[in-house]
C-alpha positions as CSV (number, residue, x, y, z in Angstrom):
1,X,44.8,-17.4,8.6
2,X,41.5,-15.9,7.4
3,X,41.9,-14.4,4.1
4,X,38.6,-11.8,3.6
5,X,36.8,-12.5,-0.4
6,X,33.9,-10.5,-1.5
7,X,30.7,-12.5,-1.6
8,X,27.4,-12.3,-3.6
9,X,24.3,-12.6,-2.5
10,X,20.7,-13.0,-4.0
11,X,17.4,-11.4,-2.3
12,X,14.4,-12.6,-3.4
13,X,11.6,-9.9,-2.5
14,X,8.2,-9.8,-3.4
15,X,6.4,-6.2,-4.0
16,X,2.9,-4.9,-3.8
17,X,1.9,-2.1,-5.7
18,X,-0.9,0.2,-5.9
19,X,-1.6,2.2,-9.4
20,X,-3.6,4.7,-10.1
21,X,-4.9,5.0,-13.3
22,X,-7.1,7.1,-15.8
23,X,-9.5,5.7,-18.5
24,X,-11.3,7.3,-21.2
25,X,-15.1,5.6,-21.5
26,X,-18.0,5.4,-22.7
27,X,-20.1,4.3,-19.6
28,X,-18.6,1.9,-17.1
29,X,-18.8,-1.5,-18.4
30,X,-16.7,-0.4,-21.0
31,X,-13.9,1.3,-18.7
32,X,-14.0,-2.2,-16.9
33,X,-13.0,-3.9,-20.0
34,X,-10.3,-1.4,-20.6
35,X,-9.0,-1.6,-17.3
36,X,-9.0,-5.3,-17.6
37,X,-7.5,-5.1,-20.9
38,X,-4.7,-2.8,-19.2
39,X,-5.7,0.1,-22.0
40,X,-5.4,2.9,-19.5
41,X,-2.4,5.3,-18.6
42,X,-1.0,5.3,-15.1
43,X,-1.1,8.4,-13.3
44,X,0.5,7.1,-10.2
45,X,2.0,4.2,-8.0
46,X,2.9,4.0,-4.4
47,X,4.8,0.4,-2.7
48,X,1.9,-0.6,-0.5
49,X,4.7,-3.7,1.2
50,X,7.5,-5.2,0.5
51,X,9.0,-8.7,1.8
52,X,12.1,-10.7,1.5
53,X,10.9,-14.2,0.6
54,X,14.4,-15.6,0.5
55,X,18.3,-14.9,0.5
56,X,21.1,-16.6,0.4
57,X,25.1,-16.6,-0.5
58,X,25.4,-17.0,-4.2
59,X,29.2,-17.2,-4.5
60,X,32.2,-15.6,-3.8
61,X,35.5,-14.6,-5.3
62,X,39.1,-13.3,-3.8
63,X,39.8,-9.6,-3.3
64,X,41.6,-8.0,-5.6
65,X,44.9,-6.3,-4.0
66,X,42.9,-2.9,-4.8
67,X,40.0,-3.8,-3.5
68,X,41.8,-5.5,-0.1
69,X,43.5,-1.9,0.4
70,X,40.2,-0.5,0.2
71,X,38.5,-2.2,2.7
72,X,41.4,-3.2,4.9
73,X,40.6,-1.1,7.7
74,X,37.1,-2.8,7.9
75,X,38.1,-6.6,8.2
76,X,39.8,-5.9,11.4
């Protein structure tokens, strides 16, 4: 007989962002230091794309008898 346990998996994702942000400057050689510095505030960010580079079963571990009567109806 199968008994059910709970099991943990990893994703491993990798995210692409787009920011948009504000610096105060002189001229623009100057705001392209500061943006290379990273002395600017963000004013906004949208997820351009997101992918899953890897997952897999980390571990598992026994249900506990509340956690059995939880999902009981679900394992059949």
């Amino acid at each position: 007989m199968d008994v059910a346990k709970k099991y943990h998996g990893m994703i491993e994702k990798t995210i692409y962002v787009l920011e948009e942000v504000v610096i105060i400057a002189q001229n623009e050689q100057e705001a392209e230091d500061k943006l290379l510095d990273r002395d600017y505030d963000v004013v906004g960010s949208e997820i351009q794309e997101e992918s899953i580079n890897n997952e897999w079963i980390n571990s598992s571990e026994p249900l506990s008898v509340d956690e059995f009567m939880k999902y009981r109806d679900d394992l059949h």
